[in-house]
PDB file of N, CA, C and O in Angstrom:
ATOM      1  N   UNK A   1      10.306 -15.656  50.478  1.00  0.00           N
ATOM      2  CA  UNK A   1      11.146 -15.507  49.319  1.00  0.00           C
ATOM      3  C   UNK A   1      10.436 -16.030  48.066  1.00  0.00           C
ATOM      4  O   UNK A   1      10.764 -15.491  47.009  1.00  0.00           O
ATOM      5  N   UNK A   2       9.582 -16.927  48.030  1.00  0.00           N
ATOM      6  CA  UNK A   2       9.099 -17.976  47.309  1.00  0.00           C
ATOM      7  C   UNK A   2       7.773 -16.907  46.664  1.00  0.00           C
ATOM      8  O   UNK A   2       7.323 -16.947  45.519  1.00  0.00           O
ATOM      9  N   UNK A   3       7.312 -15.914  47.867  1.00  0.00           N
ATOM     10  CA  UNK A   3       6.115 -14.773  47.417  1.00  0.00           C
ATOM     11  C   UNK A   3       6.779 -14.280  46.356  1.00  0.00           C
ATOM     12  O   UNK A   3       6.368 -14.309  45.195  1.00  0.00           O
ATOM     13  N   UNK A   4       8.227 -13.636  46.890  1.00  0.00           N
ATOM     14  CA  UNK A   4       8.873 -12.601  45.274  1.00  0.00           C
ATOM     15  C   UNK A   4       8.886 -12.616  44.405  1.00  0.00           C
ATOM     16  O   UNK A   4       8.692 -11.790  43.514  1.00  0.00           O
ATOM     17  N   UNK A   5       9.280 -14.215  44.492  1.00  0.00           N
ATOM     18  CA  UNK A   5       9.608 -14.950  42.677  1.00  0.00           C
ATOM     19  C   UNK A   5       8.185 -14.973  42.360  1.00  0.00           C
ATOM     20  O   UNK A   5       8.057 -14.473  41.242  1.00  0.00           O
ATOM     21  N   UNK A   6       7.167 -15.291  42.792  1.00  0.00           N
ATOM     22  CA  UNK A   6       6.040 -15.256  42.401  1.00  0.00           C
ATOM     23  C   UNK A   6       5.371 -14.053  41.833  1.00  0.00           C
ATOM     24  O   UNK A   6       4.830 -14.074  40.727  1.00  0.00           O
ATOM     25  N   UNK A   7       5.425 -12.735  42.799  1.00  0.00           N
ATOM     26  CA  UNK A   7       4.876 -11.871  41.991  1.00  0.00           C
ATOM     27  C   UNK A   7       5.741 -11.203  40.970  1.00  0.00           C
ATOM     28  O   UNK A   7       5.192 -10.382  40.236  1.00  0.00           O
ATOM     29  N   UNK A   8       7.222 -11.481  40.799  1.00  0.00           N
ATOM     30  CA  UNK A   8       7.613 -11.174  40.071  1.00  0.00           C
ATOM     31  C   UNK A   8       7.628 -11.549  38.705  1.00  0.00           C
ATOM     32  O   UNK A   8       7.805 -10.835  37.718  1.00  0.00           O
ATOM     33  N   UNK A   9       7.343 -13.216  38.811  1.00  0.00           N
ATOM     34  CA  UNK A   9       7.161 -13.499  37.678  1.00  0.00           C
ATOM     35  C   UNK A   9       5.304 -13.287  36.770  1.00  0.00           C
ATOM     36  O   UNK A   9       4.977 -13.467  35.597  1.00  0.00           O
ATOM     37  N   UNK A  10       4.563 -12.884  37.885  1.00  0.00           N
ATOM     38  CA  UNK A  10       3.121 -12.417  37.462  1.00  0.00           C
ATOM     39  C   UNK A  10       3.568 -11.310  36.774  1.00  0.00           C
ATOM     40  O   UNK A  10       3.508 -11.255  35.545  1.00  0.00           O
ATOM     41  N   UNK A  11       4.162 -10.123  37.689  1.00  0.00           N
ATOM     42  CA  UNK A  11       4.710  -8.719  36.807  1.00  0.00           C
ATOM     43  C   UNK A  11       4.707  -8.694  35.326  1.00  0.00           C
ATOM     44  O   UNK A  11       3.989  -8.235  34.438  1.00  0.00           O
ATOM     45  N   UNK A  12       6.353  -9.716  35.469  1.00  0.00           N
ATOM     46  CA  UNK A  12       6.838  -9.738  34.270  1.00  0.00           C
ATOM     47  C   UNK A  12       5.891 -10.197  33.432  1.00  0.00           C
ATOM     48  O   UNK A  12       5.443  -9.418  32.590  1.00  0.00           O
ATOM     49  N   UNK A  13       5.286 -11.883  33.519  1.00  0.00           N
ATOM     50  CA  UNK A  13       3.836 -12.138  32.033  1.00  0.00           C
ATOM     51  C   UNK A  13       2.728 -10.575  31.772  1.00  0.00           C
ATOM     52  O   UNK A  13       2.215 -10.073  30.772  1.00  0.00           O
ATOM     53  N   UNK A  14       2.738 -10.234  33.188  1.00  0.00           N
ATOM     54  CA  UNK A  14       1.720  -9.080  32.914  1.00  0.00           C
ATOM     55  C   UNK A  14       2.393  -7.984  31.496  1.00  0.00           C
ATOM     56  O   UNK A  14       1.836  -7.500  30.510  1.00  0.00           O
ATOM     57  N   UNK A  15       3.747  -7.927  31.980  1.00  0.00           N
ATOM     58  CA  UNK A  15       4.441  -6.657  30.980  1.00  0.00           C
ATOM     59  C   UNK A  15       4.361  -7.238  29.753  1.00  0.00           C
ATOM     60  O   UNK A  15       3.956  -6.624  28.766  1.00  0.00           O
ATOM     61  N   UNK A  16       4.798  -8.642  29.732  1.00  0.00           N
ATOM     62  CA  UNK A  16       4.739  -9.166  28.442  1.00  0.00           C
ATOM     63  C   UNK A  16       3.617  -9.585  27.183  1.00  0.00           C
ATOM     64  O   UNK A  16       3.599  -9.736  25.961  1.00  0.00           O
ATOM     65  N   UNK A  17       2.563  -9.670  28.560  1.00  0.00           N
ATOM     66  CA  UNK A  17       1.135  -9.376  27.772  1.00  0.00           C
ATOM     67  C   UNK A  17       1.074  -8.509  27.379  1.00  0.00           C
ATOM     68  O   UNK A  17       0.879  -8.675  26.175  1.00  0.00           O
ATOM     69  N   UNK A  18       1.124  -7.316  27.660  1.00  0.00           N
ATOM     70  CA  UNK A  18       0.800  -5.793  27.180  1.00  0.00           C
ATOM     71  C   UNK A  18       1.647  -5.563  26.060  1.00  0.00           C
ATOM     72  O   UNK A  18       1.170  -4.968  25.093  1.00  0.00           O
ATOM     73  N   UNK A  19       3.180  -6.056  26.039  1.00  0.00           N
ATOM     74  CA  UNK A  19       3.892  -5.734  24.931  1.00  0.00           C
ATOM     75  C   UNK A  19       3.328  -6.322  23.564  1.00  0.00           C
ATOM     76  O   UNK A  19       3.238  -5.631  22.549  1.00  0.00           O
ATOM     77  N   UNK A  20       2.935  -7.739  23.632  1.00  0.00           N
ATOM     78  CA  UNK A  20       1.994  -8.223  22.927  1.00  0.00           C
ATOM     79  C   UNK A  20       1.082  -7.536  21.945  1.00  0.00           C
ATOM     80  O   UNK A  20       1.205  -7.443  20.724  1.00  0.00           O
ATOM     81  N   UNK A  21      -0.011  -7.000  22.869  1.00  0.00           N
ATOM     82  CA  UNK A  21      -0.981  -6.476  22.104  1.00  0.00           C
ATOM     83  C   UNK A  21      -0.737  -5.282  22.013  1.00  0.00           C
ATOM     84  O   UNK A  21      -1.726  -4.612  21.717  1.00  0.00           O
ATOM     85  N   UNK A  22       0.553  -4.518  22.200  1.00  0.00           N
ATOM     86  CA  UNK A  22       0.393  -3.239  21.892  1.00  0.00           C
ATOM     87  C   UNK A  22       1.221  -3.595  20.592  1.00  0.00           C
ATOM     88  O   UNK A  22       1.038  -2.636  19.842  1.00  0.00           O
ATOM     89  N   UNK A  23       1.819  -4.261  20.133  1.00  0.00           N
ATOM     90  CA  UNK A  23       2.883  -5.106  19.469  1.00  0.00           C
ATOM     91  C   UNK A  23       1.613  -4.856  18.041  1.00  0.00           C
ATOM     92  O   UNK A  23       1.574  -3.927  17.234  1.00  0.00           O
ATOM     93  N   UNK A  24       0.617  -6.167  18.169  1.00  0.00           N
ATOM     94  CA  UNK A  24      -0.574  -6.416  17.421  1.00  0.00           C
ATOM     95  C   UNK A  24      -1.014  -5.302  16.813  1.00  0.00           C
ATOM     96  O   UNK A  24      -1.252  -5.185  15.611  1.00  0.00           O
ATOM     97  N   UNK A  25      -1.193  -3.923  18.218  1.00  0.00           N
ATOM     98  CA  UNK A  25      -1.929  -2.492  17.705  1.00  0.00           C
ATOM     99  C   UNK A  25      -1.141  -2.244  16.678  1.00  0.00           C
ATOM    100  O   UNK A  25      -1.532  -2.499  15.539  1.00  0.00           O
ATOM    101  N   UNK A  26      -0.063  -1.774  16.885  1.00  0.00           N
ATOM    102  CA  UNK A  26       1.096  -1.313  16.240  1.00  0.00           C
ATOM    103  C   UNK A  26       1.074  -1.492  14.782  1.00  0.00           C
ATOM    104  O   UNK A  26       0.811  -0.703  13.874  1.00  0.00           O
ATOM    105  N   UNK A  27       1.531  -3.146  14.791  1.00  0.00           N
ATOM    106  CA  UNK A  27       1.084  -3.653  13.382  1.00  0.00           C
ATOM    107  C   UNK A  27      -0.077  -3.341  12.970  1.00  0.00           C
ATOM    108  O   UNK A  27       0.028  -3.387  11.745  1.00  0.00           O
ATOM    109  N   UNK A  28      -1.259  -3.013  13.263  1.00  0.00           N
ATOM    110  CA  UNK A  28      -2.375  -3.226  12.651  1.00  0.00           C
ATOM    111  C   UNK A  28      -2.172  -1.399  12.178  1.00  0.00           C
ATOM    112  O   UNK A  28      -2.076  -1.092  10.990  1.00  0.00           O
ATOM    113  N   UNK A  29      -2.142  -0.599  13.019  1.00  0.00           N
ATOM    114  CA  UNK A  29      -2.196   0.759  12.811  1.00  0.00           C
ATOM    115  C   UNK A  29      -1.164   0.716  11.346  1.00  0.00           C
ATOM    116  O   UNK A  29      -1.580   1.062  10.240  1.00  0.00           O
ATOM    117  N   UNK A  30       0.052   0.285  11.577  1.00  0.00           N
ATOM    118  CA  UNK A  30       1.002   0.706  10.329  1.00  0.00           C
ATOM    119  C   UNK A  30       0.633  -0.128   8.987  1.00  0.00           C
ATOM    120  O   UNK A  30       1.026   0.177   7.861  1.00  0.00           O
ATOM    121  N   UNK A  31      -0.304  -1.386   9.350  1.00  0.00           N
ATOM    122  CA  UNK A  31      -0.966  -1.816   8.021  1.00  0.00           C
ATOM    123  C   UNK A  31      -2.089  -0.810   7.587  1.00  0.00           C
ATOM    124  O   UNK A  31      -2.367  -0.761   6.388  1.00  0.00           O
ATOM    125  N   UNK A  32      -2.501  -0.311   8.136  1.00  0.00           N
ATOM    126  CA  UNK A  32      -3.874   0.634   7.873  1.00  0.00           C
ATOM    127  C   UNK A  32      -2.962   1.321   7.456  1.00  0.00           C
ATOM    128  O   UNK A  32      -2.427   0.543   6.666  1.00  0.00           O
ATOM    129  N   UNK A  33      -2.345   2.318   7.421  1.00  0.00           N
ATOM    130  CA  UNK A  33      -1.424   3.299   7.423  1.00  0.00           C
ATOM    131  C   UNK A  33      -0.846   3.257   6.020  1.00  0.00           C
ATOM    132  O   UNK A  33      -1.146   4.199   5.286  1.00  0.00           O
ATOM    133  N   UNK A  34       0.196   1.991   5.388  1.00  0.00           N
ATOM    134  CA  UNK A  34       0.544   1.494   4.410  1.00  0.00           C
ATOM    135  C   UNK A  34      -0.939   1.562   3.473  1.00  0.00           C
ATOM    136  O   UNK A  34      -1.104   2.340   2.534  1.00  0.00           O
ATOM    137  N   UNK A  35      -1.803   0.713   3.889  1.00  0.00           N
ATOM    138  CA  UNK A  35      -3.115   0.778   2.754  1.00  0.00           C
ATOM    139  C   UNK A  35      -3.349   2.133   2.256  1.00  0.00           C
ATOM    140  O   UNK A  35      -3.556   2.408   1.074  1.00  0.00           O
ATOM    141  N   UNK A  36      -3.297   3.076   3.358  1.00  0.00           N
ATOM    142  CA  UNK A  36      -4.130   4.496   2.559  1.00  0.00           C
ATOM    143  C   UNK A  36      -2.907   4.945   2.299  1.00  0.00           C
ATOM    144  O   UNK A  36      -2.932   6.153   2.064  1.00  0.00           O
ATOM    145  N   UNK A  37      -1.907   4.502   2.247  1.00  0.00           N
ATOM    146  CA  UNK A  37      -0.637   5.406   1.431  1.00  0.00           C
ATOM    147  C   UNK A  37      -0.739   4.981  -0.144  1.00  0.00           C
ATOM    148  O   UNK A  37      -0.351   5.731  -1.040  1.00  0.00           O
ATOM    149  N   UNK A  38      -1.258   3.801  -0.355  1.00  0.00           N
ATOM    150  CA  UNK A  38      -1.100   2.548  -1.356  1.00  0.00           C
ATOM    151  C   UNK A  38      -2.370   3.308  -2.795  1.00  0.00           C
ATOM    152  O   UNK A  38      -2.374   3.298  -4.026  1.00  0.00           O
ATOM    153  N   UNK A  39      -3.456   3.986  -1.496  1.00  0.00           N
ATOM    154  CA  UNK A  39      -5.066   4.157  -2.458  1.00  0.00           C
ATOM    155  C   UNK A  39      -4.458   5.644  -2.841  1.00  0.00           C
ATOM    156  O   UNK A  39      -4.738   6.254  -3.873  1.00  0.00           O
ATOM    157  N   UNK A  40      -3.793   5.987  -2.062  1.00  0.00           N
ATOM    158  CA  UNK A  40      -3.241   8.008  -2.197  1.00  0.00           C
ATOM    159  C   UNK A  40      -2.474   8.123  -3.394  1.00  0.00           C
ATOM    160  O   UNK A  40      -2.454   9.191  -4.006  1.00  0.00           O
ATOM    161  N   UNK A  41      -1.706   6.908  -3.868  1.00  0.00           N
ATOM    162  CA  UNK A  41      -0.805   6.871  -4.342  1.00  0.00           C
ATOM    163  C   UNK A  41      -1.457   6.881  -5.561  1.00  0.00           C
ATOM    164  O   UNK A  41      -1.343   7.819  -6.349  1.00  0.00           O
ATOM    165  N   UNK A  42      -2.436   5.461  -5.862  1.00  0.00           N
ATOM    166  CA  UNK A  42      -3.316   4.921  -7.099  1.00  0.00           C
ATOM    167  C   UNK A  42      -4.146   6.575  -7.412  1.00  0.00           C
ATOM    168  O   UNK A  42      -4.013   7.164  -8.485  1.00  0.00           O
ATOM    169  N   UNK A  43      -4.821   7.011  -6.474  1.00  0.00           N
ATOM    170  CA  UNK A  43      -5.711   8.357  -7.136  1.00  0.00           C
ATOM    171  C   UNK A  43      -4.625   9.297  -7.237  1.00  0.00           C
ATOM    172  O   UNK A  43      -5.115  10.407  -7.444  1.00  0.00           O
ATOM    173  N   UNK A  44      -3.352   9.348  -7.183  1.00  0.00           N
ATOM    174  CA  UNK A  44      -2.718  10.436  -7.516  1.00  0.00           C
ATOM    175  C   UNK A  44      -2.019  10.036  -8.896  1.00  0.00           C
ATOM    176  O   UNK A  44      -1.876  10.889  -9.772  1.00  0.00           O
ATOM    177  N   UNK A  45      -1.618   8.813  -9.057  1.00  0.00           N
ATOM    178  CA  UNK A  45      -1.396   8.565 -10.458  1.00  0.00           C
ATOM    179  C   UNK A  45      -2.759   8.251 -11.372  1.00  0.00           C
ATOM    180  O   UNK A  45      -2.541   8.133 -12.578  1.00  0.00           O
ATOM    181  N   UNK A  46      -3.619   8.160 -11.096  1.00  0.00           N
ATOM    182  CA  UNK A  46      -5.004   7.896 -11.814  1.00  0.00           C
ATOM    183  C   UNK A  46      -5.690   8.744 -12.270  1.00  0.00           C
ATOM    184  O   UNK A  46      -6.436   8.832 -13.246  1.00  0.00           O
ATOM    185  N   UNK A  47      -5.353   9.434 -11.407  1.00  0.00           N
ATOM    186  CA  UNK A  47      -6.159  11.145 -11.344  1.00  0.00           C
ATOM    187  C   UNK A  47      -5.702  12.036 -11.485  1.00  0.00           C
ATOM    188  O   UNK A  47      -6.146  12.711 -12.414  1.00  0.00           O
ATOM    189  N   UNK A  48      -4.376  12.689 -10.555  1.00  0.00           N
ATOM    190  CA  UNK A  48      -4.233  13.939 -10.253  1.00  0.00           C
ATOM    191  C   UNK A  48      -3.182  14.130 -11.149  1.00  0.00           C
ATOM    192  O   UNK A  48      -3.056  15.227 -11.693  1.00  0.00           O
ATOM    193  N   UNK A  49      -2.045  12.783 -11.486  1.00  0.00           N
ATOM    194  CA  UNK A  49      -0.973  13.349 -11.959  1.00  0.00           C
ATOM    195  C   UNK A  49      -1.226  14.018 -14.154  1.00  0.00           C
ATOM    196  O   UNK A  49      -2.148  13.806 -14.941  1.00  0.00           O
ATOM    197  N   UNK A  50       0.007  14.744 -14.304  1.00  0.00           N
ATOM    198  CA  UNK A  50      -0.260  14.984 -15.690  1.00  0.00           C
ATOM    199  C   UNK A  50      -0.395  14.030 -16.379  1.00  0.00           C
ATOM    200  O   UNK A  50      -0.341  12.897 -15.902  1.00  0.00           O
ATOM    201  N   UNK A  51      -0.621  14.282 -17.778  1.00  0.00           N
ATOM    202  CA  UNK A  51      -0.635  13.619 -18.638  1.00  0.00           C
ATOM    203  C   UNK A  51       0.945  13.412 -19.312  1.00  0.00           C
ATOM    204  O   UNK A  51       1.482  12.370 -19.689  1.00  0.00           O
ATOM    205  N   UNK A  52       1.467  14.819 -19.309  1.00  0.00           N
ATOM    206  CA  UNK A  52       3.004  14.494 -20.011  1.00  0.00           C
ATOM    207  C   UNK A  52       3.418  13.613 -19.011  1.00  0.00           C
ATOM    208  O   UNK A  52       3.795  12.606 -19.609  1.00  0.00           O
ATOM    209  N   UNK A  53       3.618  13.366 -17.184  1.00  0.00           N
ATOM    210  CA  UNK A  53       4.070  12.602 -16.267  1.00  0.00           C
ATOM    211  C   UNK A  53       3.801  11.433 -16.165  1.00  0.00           C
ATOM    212  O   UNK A  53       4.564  10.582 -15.708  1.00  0.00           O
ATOM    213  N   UNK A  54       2.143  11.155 -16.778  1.00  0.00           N
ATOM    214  CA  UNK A  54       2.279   9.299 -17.064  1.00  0.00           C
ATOM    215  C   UNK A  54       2.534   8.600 -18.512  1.00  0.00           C
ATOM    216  O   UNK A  54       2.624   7.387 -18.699  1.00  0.00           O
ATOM    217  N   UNK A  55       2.634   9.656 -19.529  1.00  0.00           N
ATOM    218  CA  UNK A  55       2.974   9.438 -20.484  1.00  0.00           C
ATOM    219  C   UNK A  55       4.700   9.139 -20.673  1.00  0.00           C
ATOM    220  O   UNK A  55       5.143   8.079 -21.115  1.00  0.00           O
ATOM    221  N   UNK A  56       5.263   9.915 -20.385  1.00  0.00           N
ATOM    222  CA  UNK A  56       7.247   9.723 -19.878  1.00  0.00           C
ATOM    223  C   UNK A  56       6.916   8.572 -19.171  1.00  0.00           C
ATOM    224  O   UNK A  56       7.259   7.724 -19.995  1.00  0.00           O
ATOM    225  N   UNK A  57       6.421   7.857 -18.069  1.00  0.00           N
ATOM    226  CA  UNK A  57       6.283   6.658 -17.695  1.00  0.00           C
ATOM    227  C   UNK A  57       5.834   5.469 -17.613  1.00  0.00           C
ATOM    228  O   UNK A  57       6.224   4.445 -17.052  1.00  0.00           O
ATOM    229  N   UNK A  58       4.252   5.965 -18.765  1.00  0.00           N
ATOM    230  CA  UNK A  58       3.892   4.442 -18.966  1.00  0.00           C
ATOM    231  C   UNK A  58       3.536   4.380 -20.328  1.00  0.00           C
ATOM    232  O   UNK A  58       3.041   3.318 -20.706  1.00  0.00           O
ATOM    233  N   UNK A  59       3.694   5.365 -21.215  1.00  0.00           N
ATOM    234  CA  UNK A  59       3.729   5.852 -22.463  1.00  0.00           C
ATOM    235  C   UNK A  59       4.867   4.608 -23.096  1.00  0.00           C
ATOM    236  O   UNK A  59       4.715   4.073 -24.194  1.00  0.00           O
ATOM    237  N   UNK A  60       5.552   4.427 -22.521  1.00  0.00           N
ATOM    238  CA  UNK A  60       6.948   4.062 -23.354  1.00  0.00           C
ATOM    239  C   UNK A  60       6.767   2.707 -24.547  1.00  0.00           C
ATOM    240  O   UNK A  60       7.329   2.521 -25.627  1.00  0.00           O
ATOM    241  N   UNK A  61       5.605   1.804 -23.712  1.00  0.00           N
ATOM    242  CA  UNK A  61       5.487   0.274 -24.771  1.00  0.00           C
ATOM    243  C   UNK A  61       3.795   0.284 -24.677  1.00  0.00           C
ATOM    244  O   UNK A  61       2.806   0.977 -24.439  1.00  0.00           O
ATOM    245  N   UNK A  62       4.245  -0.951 -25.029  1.00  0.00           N
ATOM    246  CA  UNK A  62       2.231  -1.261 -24.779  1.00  0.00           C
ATOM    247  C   UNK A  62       2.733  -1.933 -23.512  1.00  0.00           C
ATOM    248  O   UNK A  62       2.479  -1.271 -22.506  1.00  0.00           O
ATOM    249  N   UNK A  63       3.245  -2.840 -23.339  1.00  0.00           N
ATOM    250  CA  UNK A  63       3.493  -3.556 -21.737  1.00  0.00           C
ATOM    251  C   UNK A  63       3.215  -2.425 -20.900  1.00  0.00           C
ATOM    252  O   UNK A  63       2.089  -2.574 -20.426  1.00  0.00           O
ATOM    253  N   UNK A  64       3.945  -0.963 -20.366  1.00  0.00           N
ATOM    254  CA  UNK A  64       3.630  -0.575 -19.679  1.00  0.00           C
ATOM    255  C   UNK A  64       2.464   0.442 -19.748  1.00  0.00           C
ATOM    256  O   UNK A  64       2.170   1.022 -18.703  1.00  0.00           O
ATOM    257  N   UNK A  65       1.814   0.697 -20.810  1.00  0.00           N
ATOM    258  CA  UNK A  65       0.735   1.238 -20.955  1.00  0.00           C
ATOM    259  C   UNK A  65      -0.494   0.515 -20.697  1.00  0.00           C
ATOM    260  O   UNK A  65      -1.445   1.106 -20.186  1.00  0.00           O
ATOM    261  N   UNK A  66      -0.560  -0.717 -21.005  1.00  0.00           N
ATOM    262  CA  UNK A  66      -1.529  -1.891 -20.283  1.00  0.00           C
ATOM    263  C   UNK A  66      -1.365  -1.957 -19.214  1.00  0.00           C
ATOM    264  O   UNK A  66      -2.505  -1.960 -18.751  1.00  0.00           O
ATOM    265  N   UNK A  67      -0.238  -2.057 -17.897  1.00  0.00           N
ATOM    266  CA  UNK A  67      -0.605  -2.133 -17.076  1.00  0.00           C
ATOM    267  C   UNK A  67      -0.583  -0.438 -16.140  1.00  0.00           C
ATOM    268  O   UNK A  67      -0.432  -0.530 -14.922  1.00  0.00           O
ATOM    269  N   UNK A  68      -0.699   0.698 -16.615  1.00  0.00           N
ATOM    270  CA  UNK A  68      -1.192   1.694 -16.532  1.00  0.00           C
ATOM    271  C   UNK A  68      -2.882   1.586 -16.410  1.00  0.00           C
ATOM    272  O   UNK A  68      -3.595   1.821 -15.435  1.00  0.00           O
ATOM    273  N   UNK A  69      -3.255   1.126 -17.815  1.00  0.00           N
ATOM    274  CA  UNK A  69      -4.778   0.953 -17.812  1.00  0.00           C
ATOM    275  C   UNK A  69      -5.452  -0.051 -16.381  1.00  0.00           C
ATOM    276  O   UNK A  69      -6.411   0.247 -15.669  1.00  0.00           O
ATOM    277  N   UNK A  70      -4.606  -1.233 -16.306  1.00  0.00           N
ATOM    278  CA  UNK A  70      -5.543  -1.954 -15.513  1.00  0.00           C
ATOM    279  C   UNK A  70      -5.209  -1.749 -14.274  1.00  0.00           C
ATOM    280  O   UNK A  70      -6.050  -2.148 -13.468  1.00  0.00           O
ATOM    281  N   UNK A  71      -4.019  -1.134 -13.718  1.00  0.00           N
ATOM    282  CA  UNK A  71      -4.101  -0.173 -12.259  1.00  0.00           C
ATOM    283  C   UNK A  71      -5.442   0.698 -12.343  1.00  0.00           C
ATOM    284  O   UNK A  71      -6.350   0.644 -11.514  1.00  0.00           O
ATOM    285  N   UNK A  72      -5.414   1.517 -13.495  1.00  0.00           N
ATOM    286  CA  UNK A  72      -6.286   2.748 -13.012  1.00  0.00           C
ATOM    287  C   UNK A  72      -7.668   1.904 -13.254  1.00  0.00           C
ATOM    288  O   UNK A  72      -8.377   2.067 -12.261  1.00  0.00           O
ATOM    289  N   UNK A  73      -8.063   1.382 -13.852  1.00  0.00           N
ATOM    290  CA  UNK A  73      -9.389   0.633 -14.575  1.00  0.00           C
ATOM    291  C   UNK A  73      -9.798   1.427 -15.605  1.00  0.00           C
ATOM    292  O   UNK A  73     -11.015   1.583 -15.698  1.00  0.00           O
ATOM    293  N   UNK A  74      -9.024   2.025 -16.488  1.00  0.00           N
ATOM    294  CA  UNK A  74      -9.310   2.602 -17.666  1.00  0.00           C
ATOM    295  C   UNK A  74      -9.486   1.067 -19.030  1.00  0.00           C
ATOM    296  O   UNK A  74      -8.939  -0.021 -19.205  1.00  0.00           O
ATOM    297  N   UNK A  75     -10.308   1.681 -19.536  1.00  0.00           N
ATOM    298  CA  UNK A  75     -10.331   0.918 -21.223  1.00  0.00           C
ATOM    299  C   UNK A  75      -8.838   0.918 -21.955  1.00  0.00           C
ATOM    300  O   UNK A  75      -8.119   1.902 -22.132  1.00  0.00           O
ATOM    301  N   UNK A  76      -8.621  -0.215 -22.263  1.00  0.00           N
ATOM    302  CA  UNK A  76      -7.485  -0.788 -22.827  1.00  0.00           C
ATOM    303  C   UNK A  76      -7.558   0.196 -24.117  1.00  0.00           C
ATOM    304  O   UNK A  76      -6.578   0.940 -24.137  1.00  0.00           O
ATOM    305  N   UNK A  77      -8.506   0.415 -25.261  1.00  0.00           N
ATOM    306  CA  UNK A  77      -8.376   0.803 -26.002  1.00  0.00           C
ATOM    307  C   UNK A  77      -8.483   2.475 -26.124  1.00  0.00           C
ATOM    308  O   UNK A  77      -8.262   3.252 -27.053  1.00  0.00           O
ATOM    309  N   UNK A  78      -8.942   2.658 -24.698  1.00  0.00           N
ATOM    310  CA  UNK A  78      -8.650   4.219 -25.421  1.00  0.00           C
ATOM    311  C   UNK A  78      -7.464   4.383 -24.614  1.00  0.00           C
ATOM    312  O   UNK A  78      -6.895   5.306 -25.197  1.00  0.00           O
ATOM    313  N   UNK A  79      -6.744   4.060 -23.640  1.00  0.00           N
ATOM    314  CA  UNK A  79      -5.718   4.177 -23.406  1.00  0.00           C
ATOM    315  C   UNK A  79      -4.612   3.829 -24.824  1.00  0.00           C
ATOM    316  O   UNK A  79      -4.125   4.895 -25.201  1.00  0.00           O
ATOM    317  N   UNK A  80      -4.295   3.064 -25.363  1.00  0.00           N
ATOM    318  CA  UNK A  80      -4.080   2.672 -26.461  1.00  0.00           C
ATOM    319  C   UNK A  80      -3.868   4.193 -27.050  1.00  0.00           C
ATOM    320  O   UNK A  80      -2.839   4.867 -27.100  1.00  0.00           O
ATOM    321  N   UNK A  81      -5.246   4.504 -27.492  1.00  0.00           N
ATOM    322  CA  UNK A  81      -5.047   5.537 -28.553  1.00  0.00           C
ATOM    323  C   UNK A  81      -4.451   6.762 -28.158  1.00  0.00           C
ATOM    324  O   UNK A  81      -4.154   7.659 -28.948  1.00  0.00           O
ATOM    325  N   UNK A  82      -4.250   6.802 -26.717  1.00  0.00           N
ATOM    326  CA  UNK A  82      -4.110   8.083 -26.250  1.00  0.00           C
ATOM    327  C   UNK A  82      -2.471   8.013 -26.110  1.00  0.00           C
ATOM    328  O   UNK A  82      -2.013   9.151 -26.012  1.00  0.00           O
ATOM    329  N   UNK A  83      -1.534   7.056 -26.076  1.00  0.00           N
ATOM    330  CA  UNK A  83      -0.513   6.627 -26.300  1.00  0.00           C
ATOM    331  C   UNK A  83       0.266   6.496 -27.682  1.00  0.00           C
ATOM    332  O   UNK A  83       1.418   6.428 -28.113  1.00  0.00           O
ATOM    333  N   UNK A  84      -1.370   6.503 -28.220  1.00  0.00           N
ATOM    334  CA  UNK A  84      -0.559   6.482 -29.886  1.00  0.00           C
ATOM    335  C   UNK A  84      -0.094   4.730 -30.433  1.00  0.00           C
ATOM    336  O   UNK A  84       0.738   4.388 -31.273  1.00  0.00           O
ATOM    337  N   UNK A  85      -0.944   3.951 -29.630  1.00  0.00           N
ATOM    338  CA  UNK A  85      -1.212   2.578 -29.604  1.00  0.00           C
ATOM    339  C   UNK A  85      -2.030   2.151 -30.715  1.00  0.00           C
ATOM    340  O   UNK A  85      -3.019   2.858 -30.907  1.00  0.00           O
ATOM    341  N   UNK A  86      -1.816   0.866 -31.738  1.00  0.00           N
ATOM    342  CA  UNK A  86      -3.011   0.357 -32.007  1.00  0.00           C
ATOM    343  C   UNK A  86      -4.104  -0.414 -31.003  1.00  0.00           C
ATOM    344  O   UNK A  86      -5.306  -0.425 -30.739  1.00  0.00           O
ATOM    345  N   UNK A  87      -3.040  -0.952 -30.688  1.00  0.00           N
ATOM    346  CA  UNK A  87      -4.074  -1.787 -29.191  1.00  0.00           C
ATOM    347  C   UNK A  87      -2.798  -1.996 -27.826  1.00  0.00           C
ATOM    348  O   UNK A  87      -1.637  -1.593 -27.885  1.00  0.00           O
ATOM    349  N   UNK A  88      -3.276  -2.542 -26.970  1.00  0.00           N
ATOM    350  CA  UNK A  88      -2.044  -3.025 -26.111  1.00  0.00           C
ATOM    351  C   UNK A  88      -2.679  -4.108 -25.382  1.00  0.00           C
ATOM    352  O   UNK A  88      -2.031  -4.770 -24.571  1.00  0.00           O
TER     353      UNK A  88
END
């Protein structure tokens, strides 16, 4: 009787190991996953999207037109001008 409990409780750590690191995979896959959603996102507003579409959204002050520029790594000042900024 004393064998059962024994391999049963090996079983079970065994299952629970595995849940573990598939646990770990998991997380690690959906952090990778999140990152290239994060860079898709930055070159699609950096790059791909219009100009009237980041202008309606980061057009509006200098606050959000500065931090337009230093997401994308554009120059403060020609962003600025392209906003119709003296500076931001």
């Amino acid at each position: 009787m004393k064998l059962h409990y024994l391999l049963l409780a090996a079983i079970a750590a065994f299952l629970l190991s595995a849940c573990s690191t598939t646990t770990d995979v998991v997380i690690q896959k959906g952090a990778k996953i999140q990152d290239e959603a994060l860079q898709r996102n930055k070159t699609f507003t950096c790059k791909i999207a219009s100009i009237g579409s980041i202008f309606r959204e980061y057009g509006k002050t200098k606050d959000t037109a500065r931090i337009f520029a230093d997401y994308c790594g554009y120059r403060r000042e020609i962003v600025a001008a392209l906003f119709g900024f003296d500076d931001i």
